[in-house]
N, C-alpha and C positions, 0 to 999 in steps of 0.2 A: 504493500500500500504506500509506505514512505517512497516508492519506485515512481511509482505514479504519480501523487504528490508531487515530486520533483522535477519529474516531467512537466506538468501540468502551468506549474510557477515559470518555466522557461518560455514554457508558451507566453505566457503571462509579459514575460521580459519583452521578448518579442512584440507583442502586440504594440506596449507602451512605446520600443524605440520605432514602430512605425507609425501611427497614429498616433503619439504625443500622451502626455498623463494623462486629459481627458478622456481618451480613448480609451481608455487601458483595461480589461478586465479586473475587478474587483473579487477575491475570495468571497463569496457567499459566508454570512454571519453564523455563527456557532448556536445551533438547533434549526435553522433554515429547512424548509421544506427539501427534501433531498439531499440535506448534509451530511445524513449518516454514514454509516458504513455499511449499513445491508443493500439489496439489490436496489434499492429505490436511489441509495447515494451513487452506486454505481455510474447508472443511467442518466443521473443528472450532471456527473463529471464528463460524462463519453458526448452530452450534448454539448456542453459548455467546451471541452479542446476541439469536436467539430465546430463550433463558430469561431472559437479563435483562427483555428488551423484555417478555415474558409476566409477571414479576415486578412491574415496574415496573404496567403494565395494571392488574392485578389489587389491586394497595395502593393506586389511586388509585380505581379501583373501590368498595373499601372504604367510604377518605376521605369518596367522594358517598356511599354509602348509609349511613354511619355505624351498621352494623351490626357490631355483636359479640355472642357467644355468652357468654350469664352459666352461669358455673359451678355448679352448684348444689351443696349436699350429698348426703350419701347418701339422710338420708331425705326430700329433696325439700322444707325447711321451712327458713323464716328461721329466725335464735337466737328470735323474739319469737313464732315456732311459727304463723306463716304460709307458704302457699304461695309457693314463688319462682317469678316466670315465667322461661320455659326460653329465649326470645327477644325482644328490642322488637320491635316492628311496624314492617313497612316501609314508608319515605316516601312519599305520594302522587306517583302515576303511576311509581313504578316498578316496572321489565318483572323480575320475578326468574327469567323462563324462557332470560333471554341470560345472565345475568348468574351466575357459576362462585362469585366471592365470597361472595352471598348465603346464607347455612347454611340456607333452606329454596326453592334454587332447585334444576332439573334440572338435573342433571349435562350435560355439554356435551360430544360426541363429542369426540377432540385435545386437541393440546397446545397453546395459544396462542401466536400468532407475531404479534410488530408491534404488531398492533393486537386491542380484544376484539371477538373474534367471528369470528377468522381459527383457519384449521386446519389443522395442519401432520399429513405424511402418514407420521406413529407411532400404531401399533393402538393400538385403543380401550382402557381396562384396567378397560371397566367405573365402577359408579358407588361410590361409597364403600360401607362397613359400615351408614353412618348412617341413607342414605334413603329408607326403607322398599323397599327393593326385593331381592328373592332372597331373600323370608323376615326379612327385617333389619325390622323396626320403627321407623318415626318418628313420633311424636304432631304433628309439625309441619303440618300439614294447610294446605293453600294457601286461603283462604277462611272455614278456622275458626279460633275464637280461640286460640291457640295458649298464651297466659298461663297456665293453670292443666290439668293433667295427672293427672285423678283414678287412685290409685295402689290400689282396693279389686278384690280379686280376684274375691272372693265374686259382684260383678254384674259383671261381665268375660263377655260370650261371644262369641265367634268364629264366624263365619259363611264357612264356604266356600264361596266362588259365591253370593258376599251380594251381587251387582249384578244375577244372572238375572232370570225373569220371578218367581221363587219366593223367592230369594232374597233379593231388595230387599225385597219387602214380609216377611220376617221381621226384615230388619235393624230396618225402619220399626219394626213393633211392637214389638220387644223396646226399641229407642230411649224408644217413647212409652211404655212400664212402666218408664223411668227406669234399665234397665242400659245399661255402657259397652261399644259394639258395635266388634270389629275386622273392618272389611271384607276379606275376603281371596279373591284371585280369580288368573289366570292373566293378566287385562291391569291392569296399577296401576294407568292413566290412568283405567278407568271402576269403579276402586274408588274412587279419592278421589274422584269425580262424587258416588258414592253415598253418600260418607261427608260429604260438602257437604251433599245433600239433608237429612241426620240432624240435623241444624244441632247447635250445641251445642259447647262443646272439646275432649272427649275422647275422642269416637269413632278411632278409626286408621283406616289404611291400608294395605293391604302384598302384599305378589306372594306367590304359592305354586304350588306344584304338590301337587294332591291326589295324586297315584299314588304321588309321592317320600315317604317316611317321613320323614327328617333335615328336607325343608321343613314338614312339613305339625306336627313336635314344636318345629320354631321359633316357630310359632305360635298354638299353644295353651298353649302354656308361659307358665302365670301365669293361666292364663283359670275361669272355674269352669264351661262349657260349650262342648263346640264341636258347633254346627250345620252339619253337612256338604250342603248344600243344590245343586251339581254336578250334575254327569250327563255321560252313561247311566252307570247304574252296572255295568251287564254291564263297563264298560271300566275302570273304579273302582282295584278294587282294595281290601282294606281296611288302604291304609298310614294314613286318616285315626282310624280306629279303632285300632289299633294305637297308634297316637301320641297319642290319646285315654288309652288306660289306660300306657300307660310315663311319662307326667308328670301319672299321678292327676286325670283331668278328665274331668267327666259325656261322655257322646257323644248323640247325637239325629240322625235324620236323615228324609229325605222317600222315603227307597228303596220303590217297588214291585216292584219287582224278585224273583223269588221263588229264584233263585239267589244271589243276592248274601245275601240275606235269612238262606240256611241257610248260607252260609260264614260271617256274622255272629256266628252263636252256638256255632260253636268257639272264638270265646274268651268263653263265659260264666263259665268257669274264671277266667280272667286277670280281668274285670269284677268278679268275686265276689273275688278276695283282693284286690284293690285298693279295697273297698267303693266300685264308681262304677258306673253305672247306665251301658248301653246300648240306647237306646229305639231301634227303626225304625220306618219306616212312617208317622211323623208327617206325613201328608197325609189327599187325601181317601180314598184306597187305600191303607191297611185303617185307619185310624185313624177316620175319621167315620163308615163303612160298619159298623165291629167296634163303636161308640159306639151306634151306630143299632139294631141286632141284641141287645146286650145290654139298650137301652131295652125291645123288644119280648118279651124273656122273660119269661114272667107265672108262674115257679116251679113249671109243672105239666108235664104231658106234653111230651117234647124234641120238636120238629118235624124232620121228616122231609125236609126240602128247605129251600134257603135260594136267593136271585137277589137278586145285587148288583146296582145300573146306575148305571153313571158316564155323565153326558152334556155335553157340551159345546158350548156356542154357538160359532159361526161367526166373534163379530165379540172372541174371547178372542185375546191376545200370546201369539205360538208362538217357545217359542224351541228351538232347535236341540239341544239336549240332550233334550228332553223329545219331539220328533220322529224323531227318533233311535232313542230308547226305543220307542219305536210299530211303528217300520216295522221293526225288527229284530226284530222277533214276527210280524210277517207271514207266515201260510203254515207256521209251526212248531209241530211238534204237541204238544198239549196233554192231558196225561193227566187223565183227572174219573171218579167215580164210574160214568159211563154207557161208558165205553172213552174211544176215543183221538180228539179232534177236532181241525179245522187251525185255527190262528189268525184272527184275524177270518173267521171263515165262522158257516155256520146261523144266520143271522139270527132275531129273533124280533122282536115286538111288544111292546112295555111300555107299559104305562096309565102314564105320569109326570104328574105330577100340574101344576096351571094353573102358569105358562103354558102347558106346554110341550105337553102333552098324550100323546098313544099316539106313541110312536119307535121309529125300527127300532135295536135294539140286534146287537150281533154278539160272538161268543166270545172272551172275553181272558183270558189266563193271569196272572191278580192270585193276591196273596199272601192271599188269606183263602180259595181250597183249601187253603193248607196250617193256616193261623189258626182258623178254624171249626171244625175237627174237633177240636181240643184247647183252643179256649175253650168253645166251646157245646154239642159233640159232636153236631156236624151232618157227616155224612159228604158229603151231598150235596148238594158249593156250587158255584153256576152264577156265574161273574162275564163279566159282559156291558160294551161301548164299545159307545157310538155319537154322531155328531157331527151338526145341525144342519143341516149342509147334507148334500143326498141325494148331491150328485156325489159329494162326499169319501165319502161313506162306500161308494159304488160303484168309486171308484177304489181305495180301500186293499182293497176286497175283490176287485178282480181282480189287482191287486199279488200279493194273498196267495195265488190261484188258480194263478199261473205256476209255484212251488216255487220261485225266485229267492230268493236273499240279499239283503237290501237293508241299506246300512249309512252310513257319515261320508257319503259323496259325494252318494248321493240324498236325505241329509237336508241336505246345505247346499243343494243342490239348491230344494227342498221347502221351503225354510226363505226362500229367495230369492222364491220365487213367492207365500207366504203373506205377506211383506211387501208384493208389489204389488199382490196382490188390494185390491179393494173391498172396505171395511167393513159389512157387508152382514148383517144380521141381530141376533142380540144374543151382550152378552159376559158374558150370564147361563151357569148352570148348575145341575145337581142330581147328589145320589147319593139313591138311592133301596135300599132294605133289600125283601127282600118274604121271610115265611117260611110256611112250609106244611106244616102236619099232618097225620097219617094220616087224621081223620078228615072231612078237609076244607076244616077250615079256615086261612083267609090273614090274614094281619095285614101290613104295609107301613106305612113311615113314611119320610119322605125331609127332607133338607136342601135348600131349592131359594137359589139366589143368583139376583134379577133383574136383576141386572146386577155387572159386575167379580167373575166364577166364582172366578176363580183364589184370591182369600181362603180360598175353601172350603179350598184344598192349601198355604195359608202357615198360616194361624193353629192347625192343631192342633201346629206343629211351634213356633212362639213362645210357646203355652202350655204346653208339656213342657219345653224347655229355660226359662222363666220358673220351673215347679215346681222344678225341677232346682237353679237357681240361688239360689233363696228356700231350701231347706234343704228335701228330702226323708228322713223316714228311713232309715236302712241297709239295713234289710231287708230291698228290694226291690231291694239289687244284681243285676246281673248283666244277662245282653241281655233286656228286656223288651218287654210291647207297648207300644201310645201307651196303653191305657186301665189298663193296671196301676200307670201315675204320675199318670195324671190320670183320675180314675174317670170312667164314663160319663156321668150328669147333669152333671158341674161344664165338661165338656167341648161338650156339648150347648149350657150356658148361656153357654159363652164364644162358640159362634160364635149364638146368637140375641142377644146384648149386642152382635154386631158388624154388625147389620141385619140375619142373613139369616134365613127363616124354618121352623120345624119342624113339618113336614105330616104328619097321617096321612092316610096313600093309599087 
């Protein structure tokens, strides 16, 4: 026992010459709870040399990385009215994913014991307030320069599911138009991935849950946009909206969804006293389709028919939200001006324009039946999918044929098997418009992408929330479409400035 004892006191030395007298461990008073010598003193000396020992570790830790946290002021500016950086940079070759000391390392499950890197078996308590995680914000970004922390609100927007297949390339863009983007997603490790790709110092990082309202105001808060780019949004929810107008911030999103879409503008109220705009649809359904349609009105006689067609290449990144979305329409019926049809069913033929040529398209329940009759006053709008490859699109239609539900499980499923496929085809795409008059005649014009489609469904939604951010006027608060903030021509000219090309069919 005197062994131990004497151990223990060394410790003791130790602590005080690193942390100073204050610091120092104190011997526990004579009859202290645990003082004794039976198993109960034991266990309370074995706790007290692991927190010295874990103390001692971690100040020597420090020592080598000679890191410390500079305080800044409020307004984040020297007295001489420069930037102050928020941390030094860490020494070469060092690991700050082990290391608990370093203020922009990951938290480290336990409590350290002996030695660092050891784990003692007290629950976890979670990671600090600081580290961008559960909503909490860090500008500290592991790979970017962390020195300078631009503090402008105004180009601040927020990207939900800014790491998806949709979502990245809106971070990219709104990045390369020069605003500051906060990645925000449900896994943090492949938000900072994508907030690294952004390059630059001030992009963020930070964990959310869209469906949660308290998460999803912790992080739009201070932002002048937030891009809700997630999915499916049938599972959504609108807490992001919501938390969008209660901290006064534009909202924008990619929803084709035509439920979600009409829950949407029950707070056109809420949008409207808050003067902040809520845009949906910023994809290529209804925003390039509704771009494309209003191109083709020539001010005379309204046309009597309208046929959307989304098409997609084979060798396009499927991610899982947006598979999801698909196969949960499968087989569900669909109300249109002609009665009631099932989902993906009644195929047709579409003349789509080089490469692609005539495609079997199939019946989908997009948001421009309900768009079309109250922008163009076309009652009767056909919107048509079809994919590339003939299997898939026989398989999703005998999917649809069964009446089965299909939901999360056949889309992780579905989502496994489109990874191992062969890249087989192209990762081009089109939307194509076509409209038709009583007295016969057809007019068509399409967007066709030869390669990398998916731009088509990122960039109307980085040029809305770009409007948005740049200063739109007031008066067109409230839940709007993508083309009443970005008119149709300047829309048209953002995705032909971006390669892709504008065909009349």
């Amino acid at each position: 026992m005197d062994l131990w004892l004497g151990r223990l006191d060394g410790l003791r030395g130790d602590a005080g010459r690193v942390h100073g007298p204050a610091r120092a461990c104190a011997s526990p008073p004579a009859g202290a709870r645990g003082g004794g010598g039976g198993p109960a003193g034991r266990r309370a000396r074995r706790r007290l040399r692991s927190r010295v020992r874990g103390r001692v570790a971690r100040a020597r830790e420090k020592r080598r990385c000679g890191l410390r946290g500079v305080r800044a002021p409020a307004d984040g500016a020297e007295p001489d009215g420069s930037e102050r950086p928020l941390l030094r940079g860490h020494p070469a070759g060092h690991d700050r994913t082990r290391s608990r000391a370093c203020p922009g390392a990951r938290p480290r499950r336990g409590h350290v014991r002996g030695r660092l890197g050891a784990r003692s078996r007290r629950p976890h308590r979670g990671p600090g307030p600081g580290d961008g995680r559960h909503g909490h914000r860090d500008p500290r970004l592991p790979g970017l320069d962390p020195g300078r922390v631009r503090t402008d609100a105004v180009s601040t927007v927020a990207v939900l599911g800014g790491y998806g297949v949709f979502g990245a390339r809106v971070s990219a863009e709104l990045a390369r138009r020069g605003h500051r983007v906060i990645v925000a997603g449900r896994d943090i490790s492949r938000a900072f991935a994508q907030a690294q790709v952004l390059g630059g110092g001030s992009h963020e990082a930070v964990r959310v849950d869209v469906s949660d309202l308290e998460s999803c105001r912790r992080v739009v808060r201070g932002a002048a946009v937030v891009a809700l780019c997630a999915g499916p949004f049938s599972a959504l929810g609108l807490a992001a909206a919501r938390a969008a107008v209660s901290e006064g911030v534009h909202y924008v999103d990619i929803a084709d969804d035509r439920d979600y879409i009409r829950a949407l503008h029950a707070l056109d109220g809420d949008f409207s006293r808050a003067q902040r705009c809520a845009v949906f649809g910023c994809s290529s359904l209804p925003a390039v389709s509704s771009a494309l349609a209003l191109s083709l009105m020539d001010g005379g006689p309204r046309p009597a028919h309208a046929r959307v067609t989304l098409f997609i290449g084979s060798a396009n990144p499927k991610g899982e939200a947006a598979i999801r979305a698909l196969i949960e329409r499968l087989g569900r019926p669909v109300i249109t001006a002609r009665g009631q049809e099932r989902g993906f069913g009644r195929p047709e033929t579409v003349p789509l324009p080089a490469p692609f040529g005539p495609r079997a398209a199939y019946t989908f329940d997009g948001p421009e039946r309900d768009l079309f009759p109250s922008m163009l006053g076309i009652a009767d709008v056909d919107v048509r999918v079809g994919f590339e490859w003939a299997a898939v699109n026989a398989g999703l239609s005998l999917m649809a044929r069964t009446g089965l539900r299909w939901g999360r499980r056949t889309a992780a499923l579905l989502t496994r098997a489109a990874g191992l496929a062969p890249s087989v085809g192209t990762s081009g795409g089109a939307v194509m418009v076509e409209l038709f008059w009583p007295d016969g005649r057809r007019a068509a014009r399409a967007v066709v992408a030869s390669d990398e489609g998916q731009r088509m469904g990122a960039l109307p939604c980085a040029a809305v929330a770009h409007a948005l951010a740049t200063g739109t006027p007031l008066a067109i608060a409230g839940v709007r479409a993508p083309t009443e903030v970005a008119p149709a021509p300047m829309l048209l000219a953002e995705l032909e400035s971006a390669g892709l090309r504008l065909v009349d069919a």
